[in-house]
C-alpha positions as CSV (number, residue, x, y, z in Angstrom):
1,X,-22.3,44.1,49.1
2,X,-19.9,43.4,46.3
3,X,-22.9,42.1,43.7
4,X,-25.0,44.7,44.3
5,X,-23.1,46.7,41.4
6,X,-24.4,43.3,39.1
7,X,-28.2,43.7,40.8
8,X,-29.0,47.2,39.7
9,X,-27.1,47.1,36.5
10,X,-27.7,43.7,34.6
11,X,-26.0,45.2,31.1
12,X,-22.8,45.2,33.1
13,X,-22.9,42.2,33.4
14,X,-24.2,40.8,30.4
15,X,-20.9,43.3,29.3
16,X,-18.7,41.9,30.9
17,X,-19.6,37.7,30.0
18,X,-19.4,38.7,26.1
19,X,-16.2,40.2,26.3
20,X,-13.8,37.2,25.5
21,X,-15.9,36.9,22.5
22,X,-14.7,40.2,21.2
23,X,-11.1,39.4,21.7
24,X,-9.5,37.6,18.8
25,X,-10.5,34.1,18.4
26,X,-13.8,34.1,20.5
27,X,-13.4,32.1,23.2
28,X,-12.3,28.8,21.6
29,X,-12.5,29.5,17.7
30,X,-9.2,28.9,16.1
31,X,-7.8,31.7,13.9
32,X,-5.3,33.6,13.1
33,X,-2.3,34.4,10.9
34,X,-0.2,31.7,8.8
35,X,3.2,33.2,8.1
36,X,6.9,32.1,7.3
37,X,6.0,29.9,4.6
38,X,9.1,27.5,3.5
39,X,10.1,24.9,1.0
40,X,12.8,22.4,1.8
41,X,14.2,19.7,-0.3
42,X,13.9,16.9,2.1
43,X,14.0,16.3,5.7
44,X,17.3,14.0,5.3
45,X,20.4,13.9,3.0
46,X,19.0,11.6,-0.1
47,X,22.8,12.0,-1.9
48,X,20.2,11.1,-4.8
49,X,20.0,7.9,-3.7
50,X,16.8,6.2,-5.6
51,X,13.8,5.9,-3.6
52,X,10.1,5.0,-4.1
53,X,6.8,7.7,-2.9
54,X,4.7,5.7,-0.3
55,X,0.9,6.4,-1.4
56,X,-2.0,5.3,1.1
57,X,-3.8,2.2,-1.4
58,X,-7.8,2.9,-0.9
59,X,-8.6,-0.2,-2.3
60,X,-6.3,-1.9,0.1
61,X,-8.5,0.5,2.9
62,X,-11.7,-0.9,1.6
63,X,-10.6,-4.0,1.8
64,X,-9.4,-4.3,5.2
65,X,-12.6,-2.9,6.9
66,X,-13.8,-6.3,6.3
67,X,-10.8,-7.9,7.7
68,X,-11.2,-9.8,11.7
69,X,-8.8,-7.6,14.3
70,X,-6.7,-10.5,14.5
71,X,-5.6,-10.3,11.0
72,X,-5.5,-6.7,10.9
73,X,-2.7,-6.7,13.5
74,X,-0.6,-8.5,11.7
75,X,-0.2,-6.3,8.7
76,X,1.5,-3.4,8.0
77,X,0.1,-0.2,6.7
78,X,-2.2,0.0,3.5
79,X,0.3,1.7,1.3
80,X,1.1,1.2,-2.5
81,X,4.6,2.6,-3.3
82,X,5.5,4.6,-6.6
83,X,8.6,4.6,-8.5
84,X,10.1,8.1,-8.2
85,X,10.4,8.9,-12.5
86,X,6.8,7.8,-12.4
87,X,5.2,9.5,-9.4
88,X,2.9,12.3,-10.6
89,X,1.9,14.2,-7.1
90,X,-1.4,13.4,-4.9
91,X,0.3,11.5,-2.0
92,X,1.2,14.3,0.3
93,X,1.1,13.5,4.1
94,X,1.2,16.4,6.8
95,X,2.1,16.6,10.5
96,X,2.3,19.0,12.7
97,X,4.0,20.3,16.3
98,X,2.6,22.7,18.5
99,X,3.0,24.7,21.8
100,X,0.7,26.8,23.9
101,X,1.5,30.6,25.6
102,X,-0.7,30.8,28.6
103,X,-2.4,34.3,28.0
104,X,0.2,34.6,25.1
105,X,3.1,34.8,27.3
106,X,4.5,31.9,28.8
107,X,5.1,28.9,26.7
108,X,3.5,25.9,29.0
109,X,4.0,22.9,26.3
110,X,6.8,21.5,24.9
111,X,8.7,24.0,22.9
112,X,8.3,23.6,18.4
113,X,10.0,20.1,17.2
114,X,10.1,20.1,13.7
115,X,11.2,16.1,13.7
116,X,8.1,15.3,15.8
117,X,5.9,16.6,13.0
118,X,8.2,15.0,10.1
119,X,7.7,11.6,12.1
120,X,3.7,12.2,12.3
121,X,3.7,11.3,8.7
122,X,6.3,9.0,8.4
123,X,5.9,6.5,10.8
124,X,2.5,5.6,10.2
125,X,3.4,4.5,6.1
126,X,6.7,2.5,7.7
127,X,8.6,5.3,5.2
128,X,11.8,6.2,5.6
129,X,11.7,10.3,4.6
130,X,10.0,13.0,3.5
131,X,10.9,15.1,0.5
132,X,9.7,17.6,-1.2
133,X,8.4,19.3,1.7
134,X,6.9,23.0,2.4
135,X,6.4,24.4,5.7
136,X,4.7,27.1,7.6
137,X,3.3,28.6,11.2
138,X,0.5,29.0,12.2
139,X,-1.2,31.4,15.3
140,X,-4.7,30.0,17.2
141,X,-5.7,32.2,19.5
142,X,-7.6,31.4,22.0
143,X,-9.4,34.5,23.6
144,X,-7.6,35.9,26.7
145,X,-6.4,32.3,27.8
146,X,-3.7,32.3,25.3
147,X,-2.5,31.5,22.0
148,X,-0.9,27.9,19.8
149,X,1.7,28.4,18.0
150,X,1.7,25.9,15.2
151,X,4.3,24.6,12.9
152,X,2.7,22.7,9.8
153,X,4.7,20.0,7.4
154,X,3.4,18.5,4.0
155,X,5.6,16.6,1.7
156,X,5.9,13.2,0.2
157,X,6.8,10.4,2.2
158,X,9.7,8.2,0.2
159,X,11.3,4.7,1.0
160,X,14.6,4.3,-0.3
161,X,15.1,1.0,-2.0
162,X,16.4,-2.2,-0.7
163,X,19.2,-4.5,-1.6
164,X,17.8,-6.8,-4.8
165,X,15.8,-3.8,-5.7
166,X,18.8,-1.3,-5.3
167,X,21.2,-3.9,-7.6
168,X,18.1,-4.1,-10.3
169,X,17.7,-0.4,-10.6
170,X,21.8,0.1,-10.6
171,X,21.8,-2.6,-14.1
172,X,19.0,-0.6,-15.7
173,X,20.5,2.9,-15.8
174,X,24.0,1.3,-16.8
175,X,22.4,-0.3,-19.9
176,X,20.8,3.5,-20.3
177,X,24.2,5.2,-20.3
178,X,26.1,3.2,-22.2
C-alpha cells in the first residue's frame, strides 16, 4: 500500500533520489566558504631568539627511496635547515583540525584545536615552531548529512639553535656591533 504512490508515479521518485544533489555540496563534494583569514607571528614566544627554517631536502627524498627499511628507520626526517637572514620563502608546511555538525547542528567530533594542526607540521620535520603563520576556516558541506568545519595553518617550520651553534652565532654579531 505505501509504494504504490512510487508505482504510478516514477518521477517522484526519480525526484526525490536527486534531491541531496541539489543541496549545497552534492552529496559528498566538498565546498564551501573560506572566511576569517589571519596572520600570526608565530605559534610560540621566539623573544627573537635565533633560529634556523626546516626545508624538506628532495634530493635527500630521492635518495632514500633506494634505501632498505631497516636503514630508513633509523634516520630522521629528510630536512635541510636554512639560516633565518638567508631563508628566502618556499618551505611552507600546513596542518589542519577539523570537526563535523551532524545535519549542521550538533558538533559529533572533537571540537577545533588549533595546536593539533600547528603539530601536524611540526612534528614530522623534528622542528621546534612555526612562524610566520596565516590562518583561515574553512566550511565542507556535505549535503543534508552535515557540514566540516575546518581550521587551516601554513607557516614556516623553525628550529631554534643549539648550544655550540647558539655560542657561534652570539661571537659573530658581537664582532658586527662593535
Amino acid at each position: 500500500m505505501r509504494f504504490a504512490l512510487y508505482r504510478r508515479s516514477p518521477g517522484l521518485l526519480a525526484v526525490l533520489l536527486a534531491l541531496p544533489a541539489c543541496v549545497a555540496g552534492g552529496i559528498s563534494d566538498r565546498g564551501g566558504p573560506s572566511d576569517r583569514p589571519a596572520i600570526h607571528h608565530a605559534a610560540t614566544l621566539t623573544y627573537g631568539a635565533p633560529y634556523k627554517v626546516v626545508c624538506i631536502d628532495e634530493a635527500e627524498v630521492l635518495r632514500r627511496e633506494s634505501l632498505p627499511e631497516e636503514e630508513l628507520r633509523t634516520l630522521g626526517p629528510p630536512v635541510r635547515y636554512v639560516a633565518m637572514l638567508e631563508y628566502q620563502g618556499g618551505c611552507e608546511r600546513e596542518g589542519q583540525t577539523s570537526v563535523f555538525f551532524l545535519f549542521n547542528m550538533w558538533p559529533v567530533t572533537d571540537p577545533l584545536n588549533p595546536q593539533y594542526a600547528i603539530a601536524q607540521a611540526v612534528q614530522p620535520l623534528e622542528g621546534d615552531s612555526m612562524v610566520g603563520m596565516h590562518s583561515w576556516h574553512e566550511t565542507h558541506y556535505l549535503s543534508l548529512l552535515g557540514r566540516v568545519a575546518v581550521w587551516k595553518v601554513k607557516g614556516d617550520v623553525i628550529v631554534f639553535l643549539r648550544d655550540e651553534e647558539l655560542r657561534a652565532w652570539e661571537r659573530a654579531n658581537r664582532r658586527r656591533v662593535r
